[in-house]
PDB file of the backbone (N, CA, C, O) and the ligand in Angstrom, with CONECT records:
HET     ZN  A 101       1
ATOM      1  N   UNK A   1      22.313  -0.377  60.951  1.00  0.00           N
ATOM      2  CA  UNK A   1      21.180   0.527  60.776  1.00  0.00           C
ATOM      3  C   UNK A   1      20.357   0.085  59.570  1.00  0.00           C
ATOM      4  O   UNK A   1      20.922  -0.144  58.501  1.00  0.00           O
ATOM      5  N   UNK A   2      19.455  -0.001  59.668  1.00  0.00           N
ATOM      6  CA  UNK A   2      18.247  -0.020  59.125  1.00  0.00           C
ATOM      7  C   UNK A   2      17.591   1.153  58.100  1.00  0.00           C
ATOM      8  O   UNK A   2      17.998   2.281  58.381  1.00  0.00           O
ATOM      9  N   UNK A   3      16.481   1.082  56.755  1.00  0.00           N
ATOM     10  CA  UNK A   3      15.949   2.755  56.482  1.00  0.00           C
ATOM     11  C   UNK A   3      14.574   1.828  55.758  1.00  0.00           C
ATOM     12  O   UNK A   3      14.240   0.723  55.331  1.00  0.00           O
ATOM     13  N   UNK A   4      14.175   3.051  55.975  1.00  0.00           N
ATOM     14  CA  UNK A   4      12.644   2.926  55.436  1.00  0.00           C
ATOM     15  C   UNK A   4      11.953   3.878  54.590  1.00  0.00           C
ATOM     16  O   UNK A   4      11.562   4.896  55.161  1.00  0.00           O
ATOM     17  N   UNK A   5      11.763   3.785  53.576  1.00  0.00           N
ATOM     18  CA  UNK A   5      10.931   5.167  52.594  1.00  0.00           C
ATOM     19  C   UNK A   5       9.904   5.035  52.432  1.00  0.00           C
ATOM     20  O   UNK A   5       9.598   3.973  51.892  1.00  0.00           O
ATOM     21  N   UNK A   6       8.873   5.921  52.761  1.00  0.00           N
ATOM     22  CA  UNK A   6       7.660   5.098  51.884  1.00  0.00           C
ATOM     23  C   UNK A   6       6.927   6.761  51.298  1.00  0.00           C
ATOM     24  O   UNK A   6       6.866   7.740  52.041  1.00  0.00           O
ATOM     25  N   UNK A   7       6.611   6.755  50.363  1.00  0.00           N
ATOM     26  CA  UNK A   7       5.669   7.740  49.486  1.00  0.00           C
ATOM     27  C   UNK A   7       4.605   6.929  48.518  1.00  0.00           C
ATOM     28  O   UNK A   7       4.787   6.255  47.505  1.00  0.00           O
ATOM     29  N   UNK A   8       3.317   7.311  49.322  1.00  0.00           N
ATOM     30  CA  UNK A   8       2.204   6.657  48.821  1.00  0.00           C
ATOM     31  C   UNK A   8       1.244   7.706  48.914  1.00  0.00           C
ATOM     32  O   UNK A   8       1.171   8.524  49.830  1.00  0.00           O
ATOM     33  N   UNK A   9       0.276   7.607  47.585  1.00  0.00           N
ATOM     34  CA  UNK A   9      -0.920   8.520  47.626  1.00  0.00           C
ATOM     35  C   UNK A   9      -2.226   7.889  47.655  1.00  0.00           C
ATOM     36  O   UNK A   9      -2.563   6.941  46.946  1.00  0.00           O
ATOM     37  N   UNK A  10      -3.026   8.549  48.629  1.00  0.00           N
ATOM     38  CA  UNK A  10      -4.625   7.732  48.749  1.00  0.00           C
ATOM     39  C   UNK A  10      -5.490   8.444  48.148  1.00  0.00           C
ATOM     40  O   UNK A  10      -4.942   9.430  47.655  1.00  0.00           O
ATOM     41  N   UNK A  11      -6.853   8.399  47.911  1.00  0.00           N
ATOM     42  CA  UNK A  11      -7.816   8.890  47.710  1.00  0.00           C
ATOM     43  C   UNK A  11      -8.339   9.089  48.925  1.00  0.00           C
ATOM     44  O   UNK A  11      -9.085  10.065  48.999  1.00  0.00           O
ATOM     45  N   UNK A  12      -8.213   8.605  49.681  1.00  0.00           N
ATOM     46  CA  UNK A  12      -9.062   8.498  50.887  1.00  0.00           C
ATOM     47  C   UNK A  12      -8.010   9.397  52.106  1.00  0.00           C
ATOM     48  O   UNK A  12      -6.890   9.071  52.497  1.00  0.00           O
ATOM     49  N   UNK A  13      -8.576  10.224  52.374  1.00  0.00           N
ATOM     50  CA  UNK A  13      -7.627  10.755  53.489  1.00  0.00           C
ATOM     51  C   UNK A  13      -7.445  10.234  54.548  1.00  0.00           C
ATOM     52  O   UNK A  13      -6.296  10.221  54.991  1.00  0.00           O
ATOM     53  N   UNK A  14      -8.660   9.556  55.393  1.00  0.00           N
ATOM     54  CA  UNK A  14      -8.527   8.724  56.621  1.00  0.00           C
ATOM     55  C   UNK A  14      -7.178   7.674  56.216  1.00  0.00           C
ATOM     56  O   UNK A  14      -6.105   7.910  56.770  1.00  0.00           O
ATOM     57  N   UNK A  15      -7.252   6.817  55.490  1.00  0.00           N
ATOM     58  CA  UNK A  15      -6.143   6.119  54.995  1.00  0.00           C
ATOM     59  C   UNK A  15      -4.353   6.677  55.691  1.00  0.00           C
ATOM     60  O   UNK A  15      -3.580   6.336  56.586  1.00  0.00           O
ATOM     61  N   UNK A  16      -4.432   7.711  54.577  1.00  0.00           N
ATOM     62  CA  UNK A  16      -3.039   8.944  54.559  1.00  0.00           C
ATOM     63  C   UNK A  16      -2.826   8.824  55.938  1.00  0.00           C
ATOM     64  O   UNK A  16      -1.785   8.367  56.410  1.00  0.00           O
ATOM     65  N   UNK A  17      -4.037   9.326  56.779  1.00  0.00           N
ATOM     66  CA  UNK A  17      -3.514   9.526  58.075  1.00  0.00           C
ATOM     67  C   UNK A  17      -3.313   7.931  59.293  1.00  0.00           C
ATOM     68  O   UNK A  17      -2.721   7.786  60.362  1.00  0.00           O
ATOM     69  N   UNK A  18      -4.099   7.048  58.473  1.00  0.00           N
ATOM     70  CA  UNK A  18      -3.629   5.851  59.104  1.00  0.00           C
ATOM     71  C   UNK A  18      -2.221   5.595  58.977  1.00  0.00           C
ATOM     72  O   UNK A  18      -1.534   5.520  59.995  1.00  0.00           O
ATOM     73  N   UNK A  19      -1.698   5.448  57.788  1.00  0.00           N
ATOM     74  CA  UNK A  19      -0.297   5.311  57.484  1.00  0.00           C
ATOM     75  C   UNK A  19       1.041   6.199  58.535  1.00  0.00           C
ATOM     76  O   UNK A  19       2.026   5.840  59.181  1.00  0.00           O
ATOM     77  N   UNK A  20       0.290   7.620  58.189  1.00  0.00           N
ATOM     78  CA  UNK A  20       0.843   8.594  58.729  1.00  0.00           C
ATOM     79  C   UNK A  20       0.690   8.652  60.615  1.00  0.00           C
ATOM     80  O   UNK A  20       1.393   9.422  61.269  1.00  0.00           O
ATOM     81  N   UNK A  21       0.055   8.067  61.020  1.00  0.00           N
ATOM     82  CA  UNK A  21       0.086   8.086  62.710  1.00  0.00           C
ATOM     83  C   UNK A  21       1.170   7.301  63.166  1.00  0.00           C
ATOM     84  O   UNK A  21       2.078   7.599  63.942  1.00  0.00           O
ATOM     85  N   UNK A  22       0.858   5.931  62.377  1.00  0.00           N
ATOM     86  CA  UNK A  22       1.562   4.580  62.642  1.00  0.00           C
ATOM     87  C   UNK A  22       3.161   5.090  61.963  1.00  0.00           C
ATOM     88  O   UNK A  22       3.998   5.305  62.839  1.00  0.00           O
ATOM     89  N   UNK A  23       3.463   5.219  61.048  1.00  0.00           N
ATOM     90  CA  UNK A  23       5.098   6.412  61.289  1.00  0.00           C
ATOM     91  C   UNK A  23       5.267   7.169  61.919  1.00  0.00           C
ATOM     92  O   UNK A  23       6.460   7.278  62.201  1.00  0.00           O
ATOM     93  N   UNK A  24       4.422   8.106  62.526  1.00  0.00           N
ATOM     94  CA  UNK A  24       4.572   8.825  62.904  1.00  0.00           C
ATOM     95  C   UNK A  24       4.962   8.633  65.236  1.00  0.00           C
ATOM     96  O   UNK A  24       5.444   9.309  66.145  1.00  0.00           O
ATOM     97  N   UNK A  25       4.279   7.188  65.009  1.00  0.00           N
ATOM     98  CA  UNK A  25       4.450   6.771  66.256  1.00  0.00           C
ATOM     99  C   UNK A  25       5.373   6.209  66.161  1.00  0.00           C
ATOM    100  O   UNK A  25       5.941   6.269  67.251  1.00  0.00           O
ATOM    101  N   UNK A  26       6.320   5.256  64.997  1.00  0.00           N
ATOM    102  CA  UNK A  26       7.305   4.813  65.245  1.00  0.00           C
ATOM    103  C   UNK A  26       8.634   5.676  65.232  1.00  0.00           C
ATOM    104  O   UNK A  26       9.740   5.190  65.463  1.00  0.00           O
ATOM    105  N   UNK A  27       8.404   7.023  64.932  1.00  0.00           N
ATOM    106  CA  UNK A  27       9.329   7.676  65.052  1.00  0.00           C
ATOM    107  C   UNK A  27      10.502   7.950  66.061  1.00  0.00           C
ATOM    108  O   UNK A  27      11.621   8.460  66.009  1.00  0.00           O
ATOM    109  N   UNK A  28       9.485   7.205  67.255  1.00  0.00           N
ATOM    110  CA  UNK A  28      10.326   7.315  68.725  1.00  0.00           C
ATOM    111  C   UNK A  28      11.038   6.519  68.953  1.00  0.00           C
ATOM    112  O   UNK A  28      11.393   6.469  70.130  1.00  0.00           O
ATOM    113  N   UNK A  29      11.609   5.517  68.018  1.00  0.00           N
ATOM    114  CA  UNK A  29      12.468   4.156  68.058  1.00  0.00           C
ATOM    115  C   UNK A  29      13.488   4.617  66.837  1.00  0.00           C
ATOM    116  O   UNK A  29      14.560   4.042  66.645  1.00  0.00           O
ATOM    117  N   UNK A  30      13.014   5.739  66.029  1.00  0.00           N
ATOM    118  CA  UNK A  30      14.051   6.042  64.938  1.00  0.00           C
ATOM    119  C   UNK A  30      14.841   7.260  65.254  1.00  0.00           C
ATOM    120  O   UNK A  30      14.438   8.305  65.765  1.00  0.00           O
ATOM    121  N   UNK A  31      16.169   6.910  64.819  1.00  0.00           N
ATOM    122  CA  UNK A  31      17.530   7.785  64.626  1.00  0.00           C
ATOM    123  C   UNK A  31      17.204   8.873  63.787  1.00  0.00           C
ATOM    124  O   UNK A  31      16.188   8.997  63.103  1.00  0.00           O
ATOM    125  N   UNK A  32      18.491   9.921  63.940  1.00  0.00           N
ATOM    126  CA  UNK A  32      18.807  10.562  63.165  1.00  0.00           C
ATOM    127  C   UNK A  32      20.476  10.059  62.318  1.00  0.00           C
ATOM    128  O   UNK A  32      21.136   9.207  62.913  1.00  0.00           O
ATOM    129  N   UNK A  33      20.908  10.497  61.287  1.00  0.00           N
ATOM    130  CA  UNK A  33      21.979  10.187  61.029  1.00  0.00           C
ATOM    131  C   UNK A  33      23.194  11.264  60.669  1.00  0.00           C
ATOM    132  O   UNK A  33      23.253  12.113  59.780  1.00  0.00           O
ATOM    133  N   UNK A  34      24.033  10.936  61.591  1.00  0.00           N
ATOM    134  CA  UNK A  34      25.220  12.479  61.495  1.00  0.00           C
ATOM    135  C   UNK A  34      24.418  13.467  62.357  1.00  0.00           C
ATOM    136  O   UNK A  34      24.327  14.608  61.902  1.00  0.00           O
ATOM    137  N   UNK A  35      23.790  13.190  63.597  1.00  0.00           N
ATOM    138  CA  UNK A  35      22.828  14.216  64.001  1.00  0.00           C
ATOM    139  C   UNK A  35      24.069  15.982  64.326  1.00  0.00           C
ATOM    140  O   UNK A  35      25.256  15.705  64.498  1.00  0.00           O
ATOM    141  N   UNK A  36      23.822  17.022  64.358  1.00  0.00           N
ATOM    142  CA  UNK A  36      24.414  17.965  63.880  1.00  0.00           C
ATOM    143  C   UNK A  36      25.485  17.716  63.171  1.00  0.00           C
ATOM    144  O   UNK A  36      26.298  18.106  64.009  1.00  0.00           O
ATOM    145  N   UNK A  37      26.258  17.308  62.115  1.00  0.00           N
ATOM    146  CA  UNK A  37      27.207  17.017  61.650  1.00  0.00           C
ATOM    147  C   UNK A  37      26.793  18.071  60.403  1.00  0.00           C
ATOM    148  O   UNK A  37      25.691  18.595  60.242  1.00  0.00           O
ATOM    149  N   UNK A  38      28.170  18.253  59.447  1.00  0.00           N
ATOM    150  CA  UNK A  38      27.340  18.920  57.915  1.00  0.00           C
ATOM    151  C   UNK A  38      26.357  17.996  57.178  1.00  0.00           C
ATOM    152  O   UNK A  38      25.222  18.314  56.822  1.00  0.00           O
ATOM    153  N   UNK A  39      27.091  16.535  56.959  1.00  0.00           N
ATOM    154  CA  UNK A  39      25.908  15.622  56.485  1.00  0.00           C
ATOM    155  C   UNK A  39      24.488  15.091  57.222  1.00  0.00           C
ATOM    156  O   UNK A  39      23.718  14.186  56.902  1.00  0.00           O
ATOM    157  N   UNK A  40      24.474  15.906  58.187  1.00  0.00           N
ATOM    158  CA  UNK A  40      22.986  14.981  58.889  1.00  0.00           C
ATOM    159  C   UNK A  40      21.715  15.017  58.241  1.00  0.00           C
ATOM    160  O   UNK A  40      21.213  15.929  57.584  1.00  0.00           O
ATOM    161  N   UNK A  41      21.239  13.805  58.546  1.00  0.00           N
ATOM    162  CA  UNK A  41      20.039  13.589  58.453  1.00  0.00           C
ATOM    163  C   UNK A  41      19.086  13.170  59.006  1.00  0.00           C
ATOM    164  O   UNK A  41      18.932  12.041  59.470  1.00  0.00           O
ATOM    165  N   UNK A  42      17.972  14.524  59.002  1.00  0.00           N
ATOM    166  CA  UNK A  42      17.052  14.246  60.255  1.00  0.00           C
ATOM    167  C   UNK A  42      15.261  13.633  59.530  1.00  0.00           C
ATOM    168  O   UNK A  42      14.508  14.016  58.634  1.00  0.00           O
ATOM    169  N   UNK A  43      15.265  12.544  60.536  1.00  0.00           N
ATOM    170  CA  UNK A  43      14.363  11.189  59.636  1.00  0.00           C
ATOM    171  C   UNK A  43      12.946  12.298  60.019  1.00  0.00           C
ATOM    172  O   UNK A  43      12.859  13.182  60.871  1.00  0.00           O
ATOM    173  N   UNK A  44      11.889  11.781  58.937  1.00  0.00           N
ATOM    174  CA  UNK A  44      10.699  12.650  59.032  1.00  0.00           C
ATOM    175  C   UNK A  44       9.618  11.900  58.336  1.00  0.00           C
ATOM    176  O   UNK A  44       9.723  11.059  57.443  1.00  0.00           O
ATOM    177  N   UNK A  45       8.841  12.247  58.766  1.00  0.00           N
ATOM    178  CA  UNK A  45       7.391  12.061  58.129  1.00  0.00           C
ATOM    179  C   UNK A  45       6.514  13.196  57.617  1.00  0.00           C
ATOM    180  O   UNK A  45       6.641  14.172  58.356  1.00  0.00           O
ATOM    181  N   UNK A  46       5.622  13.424  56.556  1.00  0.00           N
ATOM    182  CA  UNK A  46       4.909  14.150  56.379  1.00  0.00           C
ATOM    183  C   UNK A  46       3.813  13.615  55.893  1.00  0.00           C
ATOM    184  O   UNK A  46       3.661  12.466  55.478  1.00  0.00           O
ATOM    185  N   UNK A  47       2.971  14.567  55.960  1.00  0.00           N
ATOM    186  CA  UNK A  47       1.383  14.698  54.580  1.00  0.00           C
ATOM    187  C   UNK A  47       0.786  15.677  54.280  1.00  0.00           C
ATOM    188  O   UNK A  47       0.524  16.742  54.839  1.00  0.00           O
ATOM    189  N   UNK A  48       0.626  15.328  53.535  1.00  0.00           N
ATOM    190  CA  UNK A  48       0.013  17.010  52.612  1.00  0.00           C
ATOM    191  C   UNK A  48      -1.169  16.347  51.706  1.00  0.00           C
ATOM    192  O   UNK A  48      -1.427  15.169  51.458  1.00  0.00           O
ATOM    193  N   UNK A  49      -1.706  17.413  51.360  1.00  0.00           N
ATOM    194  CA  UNK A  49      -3.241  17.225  50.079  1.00  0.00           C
ATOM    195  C   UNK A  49      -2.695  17.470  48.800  1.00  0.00           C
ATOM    196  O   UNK A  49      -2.465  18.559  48.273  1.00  0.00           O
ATOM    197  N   UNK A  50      -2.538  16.469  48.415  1.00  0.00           N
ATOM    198  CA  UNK A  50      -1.475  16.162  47.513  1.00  0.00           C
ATOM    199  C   UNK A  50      -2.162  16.941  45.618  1.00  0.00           C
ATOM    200  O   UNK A  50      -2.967  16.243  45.001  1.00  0.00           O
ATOM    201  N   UNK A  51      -1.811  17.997  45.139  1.00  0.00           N
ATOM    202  CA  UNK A  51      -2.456  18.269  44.024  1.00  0.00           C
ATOM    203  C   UNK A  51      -1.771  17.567  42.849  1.00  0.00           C
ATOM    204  O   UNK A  51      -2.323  17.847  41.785  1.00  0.00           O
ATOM    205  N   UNK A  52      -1.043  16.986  42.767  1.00  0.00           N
ATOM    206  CA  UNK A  52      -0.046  16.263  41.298  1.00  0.00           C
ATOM    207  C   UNK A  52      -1.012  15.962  40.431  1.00  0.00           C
ATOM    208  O   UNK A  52      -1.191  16.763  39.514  1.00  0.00           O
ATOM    209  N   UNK A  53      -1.680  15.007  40.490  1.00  0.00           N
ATOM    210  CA  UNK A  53      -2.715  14.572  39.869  1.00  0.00           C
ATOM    211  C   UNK A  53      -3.895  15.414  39.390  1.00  0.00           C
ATOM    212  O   UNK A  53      -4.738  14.967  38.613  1.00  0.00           O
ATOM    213  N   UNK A  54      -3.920  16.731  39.917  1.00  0.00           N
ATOM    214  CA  UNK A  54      -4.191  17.918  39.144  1.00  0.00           C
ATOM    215  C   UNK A  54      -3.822  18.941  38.091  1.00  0.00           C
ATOM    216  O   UNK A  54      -4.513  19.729  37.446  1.00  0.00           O
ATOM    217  N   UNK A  55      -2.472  18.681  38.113  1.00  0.00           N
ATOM    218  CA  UNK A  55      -1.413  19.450  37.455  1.00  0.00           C
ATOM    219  C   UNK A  55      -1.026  20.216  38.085  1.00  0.00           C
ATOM    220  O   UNK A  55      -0.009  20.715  37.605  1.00  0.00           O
ATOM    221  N   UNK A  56      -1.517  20.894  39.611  1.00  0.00           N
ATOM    222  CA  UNK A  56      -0.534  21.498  40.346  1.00  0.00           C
ATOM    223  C   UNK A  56       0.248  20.806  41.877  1.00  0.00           C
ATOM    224  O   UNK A  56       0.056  19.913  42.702  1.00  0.00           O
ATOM    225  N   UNK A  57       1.325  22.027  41.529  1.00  0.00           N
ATOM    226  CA  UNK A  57       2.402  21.395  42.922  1.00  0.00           C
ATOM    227  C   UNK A  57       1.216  21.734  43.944  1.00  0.00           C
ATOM    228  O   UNK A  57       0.045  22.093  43.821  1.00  0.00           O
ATOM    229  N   UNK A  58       2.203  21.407  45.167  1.00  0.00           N
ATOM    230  CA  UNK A  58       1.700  20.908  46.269  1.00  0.00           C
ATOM    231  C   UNK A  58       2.228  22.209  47.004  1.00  0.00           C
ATOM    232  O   UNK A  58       3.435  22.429  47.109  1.00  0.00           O
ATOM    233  N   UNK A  59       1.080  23.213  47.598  1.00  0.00           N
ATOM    234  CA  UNK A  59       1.394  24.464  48.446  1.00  0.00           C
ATOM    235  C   UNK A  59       1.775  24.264  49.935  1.00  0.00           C
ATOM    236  O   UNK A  59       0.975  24.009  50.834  1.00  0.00           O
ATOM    237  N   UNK A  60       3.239  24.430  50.075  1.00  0.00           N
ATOM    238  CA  UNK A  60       4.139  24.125  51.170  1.00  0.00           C
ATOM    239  C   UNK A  60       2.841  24.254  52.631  1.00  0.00           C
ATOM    240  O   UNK A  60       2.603  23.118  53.040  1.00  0.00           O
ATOM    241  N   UNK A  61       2.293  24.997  53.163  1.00  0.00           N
ATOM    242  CA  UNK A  61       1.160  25.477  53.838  1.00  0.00           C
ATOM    243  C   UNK A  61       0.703  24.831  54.431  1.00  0.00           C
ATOM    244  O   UNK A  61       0.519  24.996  55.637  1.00  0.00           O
ATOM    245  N   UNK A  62       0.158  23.285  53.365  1.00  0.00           N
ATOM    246  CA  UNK A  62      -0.542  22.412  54.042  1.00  0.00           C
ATOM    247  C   UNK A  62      -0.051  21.077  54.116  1.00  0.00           C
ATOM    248  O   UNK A  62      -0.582  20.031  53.743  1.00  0.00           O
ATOM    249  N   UNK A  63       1.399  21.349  54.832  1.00  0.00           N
ATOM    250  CA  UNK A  63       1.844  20.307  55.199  1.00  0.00           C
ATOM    251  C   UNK A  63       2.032  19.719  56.436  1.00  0.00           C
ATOM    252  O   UNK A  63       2.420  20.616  57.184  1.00  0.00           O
ATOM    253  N   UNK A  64       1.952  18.633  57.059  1.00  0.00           N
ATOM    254  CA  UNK A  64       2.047  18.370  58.254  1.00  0.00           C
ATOM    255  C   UNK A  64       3.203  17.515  58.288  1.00  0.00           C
ATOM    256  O   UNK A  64       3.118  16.479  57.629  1.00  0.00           O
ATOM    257  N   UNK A  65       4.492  17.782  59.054  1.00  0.00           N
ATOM    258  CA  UNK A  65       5.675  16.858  58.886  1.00  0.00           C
ATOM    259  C   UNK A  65       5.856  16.956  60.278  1.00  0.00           C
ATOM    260  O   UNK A  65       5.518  17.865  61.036  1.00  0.00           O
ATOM    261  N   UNK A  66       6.526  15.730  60.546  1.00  0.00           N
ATOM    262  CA  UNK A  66       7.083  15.208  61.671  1.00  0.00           C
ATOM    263  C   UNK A  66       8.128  14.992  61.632  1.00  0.00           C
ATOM    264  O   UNK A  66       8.521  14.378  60.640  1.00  0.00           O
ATOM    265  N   UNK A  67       9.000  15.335  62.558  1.00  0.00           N
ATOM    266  CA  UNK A  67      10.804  14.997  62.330  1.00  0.00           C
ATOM    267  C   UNK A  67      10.728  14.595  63.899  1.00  0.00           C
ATOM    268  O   UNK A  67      10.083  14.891  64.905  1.00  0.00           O
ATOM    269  N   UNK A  68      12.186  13.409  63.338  1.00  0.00           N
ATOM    270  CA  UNK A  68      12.507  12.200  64.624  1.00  0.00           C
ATOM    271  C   UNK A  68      12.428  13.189  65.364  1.00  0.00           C
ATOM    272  O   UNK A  68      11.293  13.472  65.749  1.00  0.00           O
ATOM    273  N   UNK A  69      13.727  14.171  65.883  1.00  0.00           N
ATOM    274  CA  UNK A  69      13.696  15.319  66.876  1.00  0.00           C
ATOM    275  C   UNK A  69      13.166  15.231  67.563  1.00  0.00           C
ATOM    276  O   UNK A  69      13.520  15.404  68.729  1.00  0.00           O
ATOM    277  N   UNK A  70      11.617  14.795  67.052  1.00  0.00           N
ATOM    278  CA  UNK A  70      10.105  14.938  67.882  1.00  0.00           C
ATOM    279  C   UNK A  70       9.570  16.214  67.974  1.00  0.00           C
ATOM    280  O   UNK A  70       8.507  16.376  68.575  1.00  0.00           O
ATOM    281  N   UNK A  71      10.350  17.447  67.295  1.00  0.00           N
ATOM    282  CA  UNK A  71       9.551  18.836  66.921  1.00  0.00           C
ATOM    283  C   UNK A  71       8.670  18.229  65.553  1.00  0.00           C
ATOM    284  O   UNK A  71       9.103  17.678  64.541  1.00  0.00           O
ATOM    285  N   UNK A  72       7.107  18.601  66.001  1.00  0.00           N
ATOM    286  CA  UNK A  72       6.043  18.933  65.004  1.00  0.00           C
ATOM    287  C   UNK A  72       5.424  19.956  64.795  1.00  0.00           C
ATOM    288  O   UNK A  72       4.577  20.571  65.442  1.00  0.00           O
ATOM    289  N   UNK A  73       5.993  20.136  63.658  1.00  0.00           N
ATOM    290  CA  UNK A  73       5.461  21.371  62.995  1.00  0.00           C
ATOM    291  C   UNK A  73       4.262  21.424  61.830  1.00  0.00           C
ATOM    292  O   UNK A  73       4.303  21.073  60.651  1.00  0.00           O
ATOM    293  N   UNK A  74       3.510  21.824  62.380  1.00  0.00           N
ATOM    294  CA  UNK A  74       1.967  21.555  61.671  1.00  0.00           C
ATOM    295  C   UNK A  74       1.682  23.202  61.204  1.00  0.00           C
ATOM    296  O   UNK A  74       1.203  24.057  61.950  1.00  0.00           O
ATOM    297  N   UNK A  75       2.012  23.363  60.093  1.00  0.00           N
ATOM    298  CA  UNK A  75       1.246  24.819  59.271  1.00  0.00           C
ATOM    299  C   UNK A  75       0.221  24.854  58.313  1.00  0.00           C
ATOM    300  O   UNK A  75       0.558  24.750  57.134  1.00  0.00           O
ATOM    301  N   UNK A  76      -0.816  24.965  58.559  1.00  0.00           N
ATOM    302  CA  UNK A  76      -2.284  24.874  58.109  1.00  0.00           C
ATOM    303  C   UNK A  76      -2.932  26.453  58.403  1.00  0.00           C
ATOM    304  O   UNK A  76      -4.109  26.697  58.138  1.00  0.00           O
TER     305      UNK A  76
HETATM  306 ZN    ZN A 101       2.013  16.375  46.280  1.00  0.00          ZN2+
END
């Protein structure tokens, strides 16, 4: 098995979501690990409008994550 991390921030949102499609399409070739087990781990993608660089956190709300599963849950 194989892993991949990536956390990167753009200025440019089109960008974010380039990154974010293209994971988000390879998701269908990626595992989970220990899938229901106590240790599992279920592989995901997200993006959000990232405030750090403002001094504030990031309001759970506007996040868009993708989990292998293939449930997307988009709360906006
Ligand atoms: Zn953030």
């Amino acid at each position: 098995m194989f892993r991949v991390r990536i956390d990167e921030s753009f200025e440019d949102e089109a960008d974010a979501k380039t990154l974010f499609d293209f994971a988000s399409k390879m998701r269908a070739k990626a595992s989970n690990i220990n899938e229901g087990k106590d240790n599992e781990e279920i592989g995901f993608v997200e993006r959000h409008e990232c405030k750090h660089n403002e001094g504030f956190s990031c309001p759970p709300e506007i996040f868009v994550k993708v989990e292998v599963e293939r449930k997307i849950r988009v709360i906006k």
